[in-house]
C-alpha positions, 0 to 999 in steps of 0.5 A: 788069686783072681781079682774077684776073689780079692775084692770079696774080701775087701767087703764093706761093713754095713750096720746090719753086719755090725749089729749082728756081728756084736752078738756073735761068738768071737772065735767064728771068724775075722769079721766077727773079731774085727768088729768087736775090736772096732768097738772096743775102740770107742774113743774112735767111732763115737767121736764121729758122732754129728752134732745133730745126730747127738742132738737128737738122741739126747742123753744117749748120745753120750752113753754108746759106748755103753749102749753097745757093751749092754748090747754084747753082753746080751742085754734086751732091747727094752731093757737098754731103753729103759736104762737109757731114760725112765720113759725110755723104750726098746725104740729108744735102744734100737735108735742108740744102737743103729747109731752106734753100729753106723758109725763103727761100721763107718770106722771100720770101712773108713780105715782106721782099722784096716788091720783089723778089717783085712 
């Protein structure tokens, strides 16, 4: 094996990676199913929230893990935002979700999942 070879395999998750890989077919391959199984972790990833992030989201700071099961299960945007808060909008969900995949992505290139990420 030669070392490029290695090293693309240790890539880094990014947020965008994470929010794609949310709404992927588990079964298309190890990425995809080390992502879902990060998240399903919440207790892991949404206890690195800053507390002035969780300030500026407001309530939806307390209802990620929520707001990345609404996500999987296919839920629209707007309709997220509008589950979030009675005024809320597809802003208010793209925010909570970036969030939510930062700080998943963040889990995962941090380590605690390094069994699932290898």
């Amino acid at each position: 094996m030669s070392l490029p070879r290695l090293l693309a395999q240790r890539k880094s998750f990014s947020p965008e990676e994470v929010r794609q890989r949310l709404r992927a077919d588990l079964s298309a391959d190890p990425r995809t199913r080390a992502v879902h199984a990060a998240a399903a972790r919440t207790a892991v990833w949404s206890s690195r929230l800053p507390d002035r992030v969780a300030f500026d989201l407001g309530r939806a700071a307390h209802r990620l893990p929520t707001v990345v099961f609404w996500y999987c299960q296919g839920v629209p945007e707007l309709e997220i935002g509008r589950r979030l808060s009675p005024f809320g909008g597809e802003w208010d969900a793209e925010r909570a979700l970036m969030v939510a995949a930062t700080l998943i992505a963040n889990a995962l290139n941090g380590g605690e999942f390094a069994e699932l990420a290898a």
